[in-house]
N, C-alpha and C positions, 0 to 999 in steps of 0.2 A: 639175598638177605633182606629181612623184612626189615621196618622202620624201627620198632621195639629193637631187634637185635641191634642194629646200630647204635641205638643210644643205650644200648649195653654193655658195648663194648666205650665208647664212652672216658675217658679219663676225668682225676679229680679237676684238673684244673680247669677243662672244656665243660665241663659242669657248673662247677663257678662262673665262668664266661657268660654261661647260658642263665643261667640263674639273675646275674647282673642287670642281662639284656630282658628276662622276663618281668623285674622288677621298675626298669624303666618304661617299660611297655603298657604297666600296669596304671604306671603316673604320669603318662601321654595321655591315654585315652582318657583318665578321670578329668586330665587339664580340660582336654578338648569338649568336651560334655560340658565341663563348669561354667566354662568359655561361653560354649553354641548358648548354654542357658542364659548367662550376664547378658551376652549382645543382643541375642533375641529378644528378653525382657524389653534393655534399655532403647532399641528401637520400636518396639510393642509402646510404649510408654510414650517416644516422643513426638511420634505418630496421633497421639492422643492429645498430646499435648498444643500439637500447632494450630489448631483450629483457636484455642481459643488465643494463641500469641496472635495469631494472625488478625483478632478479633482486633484486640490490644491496639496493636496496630491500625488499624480504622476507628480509633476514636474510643476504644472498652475504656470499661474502667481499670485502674490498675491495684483496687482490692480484689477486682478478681481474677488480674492475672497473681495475685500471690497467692490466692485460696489456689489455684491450680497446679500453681509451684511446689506445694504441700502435697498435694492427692499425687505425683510424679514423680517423685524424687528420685527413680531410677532412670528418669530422662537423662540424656546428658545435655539436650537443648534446653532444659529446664531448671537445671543444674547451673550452668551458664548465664541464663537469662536472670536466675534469682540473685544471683552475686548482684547486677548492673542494676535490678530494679529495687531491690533492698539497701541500696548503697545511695540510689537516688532518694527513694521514697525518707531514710534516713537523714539527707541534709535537709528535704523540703520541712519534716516533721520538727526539726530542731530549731527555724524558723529563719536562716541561711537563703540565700538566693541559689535555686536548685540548677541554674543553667551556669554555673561559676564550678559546679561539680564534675564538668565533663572530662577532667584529665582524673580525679576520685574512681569516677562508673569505669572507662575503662582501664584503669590500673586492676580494678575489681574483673572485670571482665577477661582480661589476662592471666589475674591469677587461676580464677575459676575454670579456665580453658585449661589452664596447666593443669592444676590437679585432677579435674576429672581423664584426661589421657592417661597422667599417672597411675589412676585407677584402672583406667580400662584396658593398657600395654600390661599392667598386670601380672605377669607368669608366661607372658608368650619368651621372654626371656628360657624360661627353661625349655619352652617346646625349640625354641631355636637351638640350646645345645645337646636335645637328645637326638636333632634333627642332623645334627653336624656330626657330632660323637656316637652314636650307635654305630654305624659302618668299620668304625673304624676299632669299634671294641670286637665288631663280629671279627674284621679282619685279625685281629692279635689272635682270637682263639683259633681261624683258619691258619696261621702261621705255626701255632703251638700244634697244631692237629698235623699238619704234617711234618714236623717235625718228631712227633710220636712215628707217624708212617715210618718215616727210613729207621726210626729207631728199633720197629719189627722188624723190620727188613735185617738191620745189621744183628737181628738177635739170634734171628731163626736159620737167616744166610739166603734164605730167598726172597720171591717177592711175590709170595701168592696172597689169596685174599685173605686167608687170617692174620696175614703179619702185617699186613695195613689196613685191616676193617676198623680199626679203633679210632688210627691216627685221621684217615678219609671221613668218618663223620664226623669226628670233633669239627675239620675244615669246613663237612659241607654244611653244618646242621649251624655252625655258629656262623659263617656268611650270610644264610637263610636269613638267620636271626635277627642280624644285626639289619640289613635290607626291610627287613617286614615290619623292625619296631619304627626306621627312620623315615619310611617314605608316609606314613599317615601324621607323625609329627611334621613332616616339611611341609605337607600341604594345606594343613591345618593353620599353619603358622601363618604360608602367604596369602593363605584365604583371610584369616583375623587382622593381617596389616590390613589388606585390602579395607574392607570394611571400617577401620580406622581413620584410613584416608576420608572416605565418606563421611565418618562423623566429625569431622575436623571440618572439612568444607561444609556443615551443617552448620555447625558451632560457628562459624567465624560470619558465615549469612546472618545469622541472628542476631550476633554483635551487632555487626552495622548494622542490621533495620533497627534495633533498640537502641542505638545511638543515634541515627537519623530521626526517629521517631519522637525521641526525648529532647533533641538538641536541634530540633528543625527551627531554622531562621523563619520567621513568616512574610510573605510575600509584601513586597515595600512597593508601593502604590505612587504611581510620577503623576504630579500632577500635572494636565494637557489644559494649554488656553488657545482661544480663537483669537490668530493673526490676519492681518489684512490679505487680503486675497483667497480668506474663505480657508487660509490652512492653517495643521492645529503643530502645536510645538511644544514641546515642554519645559515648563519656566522652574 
């Protein structure tokens, strides 16, 4: 019996199943696409971005690390870094002693870590429950499909193929289903935490160097005098 015929034989309700399961299938992959595009972007961007933070950090200026902050905004190291340097550049302008601000930057730096993950966890939320739940939707329509089976069976009195070809593909074709829509949603998902972690331990590097950078002690100079015997000591 070809494939057509099976899913001709077919019941309403393993139809529906199947239907459910091709609905969520269809908004796995559109997530996962959205996804690969947001992360791609947002690492494309921060990649771009770090040359000139790293600048920053050896002495740049910090108008232009904000003119850069601006041309990125899909970074999320950029994202981050403008919260703590706009929050600094903020008390200096207002005319505040800017190193009294360091519990302000990162308070600012914290929130800004927070929201952008917010941003970026995003919808993996759903990839995790079609990830979880599709198997388990295939399985009900394989439990309803053989239950159709014996239901040929007790109809006809035997058990040949046409008194269970209907109830056998409802089972095998929504198993199938349920399997094919979950495993691209599961991998998808651990692949996107994955990559989260990275942007997190990116994110939190950059804190500190923009805090260490902004709030660096400067080196305090002991003064040494010449003691008898030709040795030096500090007074």
């Amino acid at each position: 019996m070809s494939f057509t015929e099976l899913m001709g034989n077919v019941g309403l309700f393993g139809a529906a199943v199947m239907c459910c399961l091709a609905v969520l299938s269809v908004f796995s992959v559109g997530m996962i696409v959205d996804k690969h595009r947001r992360f791609r972007s947002a690492s494309r961007q921060s990649q771009m971005f770090k040359p000139v933070f790293k600048k920053f950090l050896h002495g740049g200026e910090i108008q232009e690390l904000i003119d850069a902050v601006a041309k990125h905004q899909n970074s999320y190291v950029a994202q981050v870094v403008s919260a703590g340097i706009l929050e600094y550049d903020g008390v200096r302008q207002g005319g505040s002693d800017p190193s009294g601000s360091l519990e302000l930057v990162n308070s600012a730096l914290r929130d800004s870590k927070a929201e952008t993950l917010i941003q970026l966890k995003r919808g993996l939320g759903f990839l995790a429950t079609i990830g979880s739940t599709s198997p388990f939707i295939g399985l009900f329509g394989t439990v309803v499909g053989i239950i159709n089976a014996f239901r040929g069976i007790a109809a006809t009195g035997s058990g040949g193929m046409a008194a269970v070809s209907g109830g056998i593909a409802e089972a095998l074709v929504a198993t199938a289903l349920g399997i094919f829509v979950a495993i691209p949603a599961v991998v998808a998902f651990n692949l996107f935490t994955g990559k989260l972690e990275n942007f997190q331990v990116e994110m939190n590097r950059a804190s500190s160097q923009l805090v260490n950078c902004l709030f660096k002690v400067p080196e305090v100079k002991v003064p040494v005098v010449k003691v008898a015997g030709g040795a030096y000591a500090a007074r």
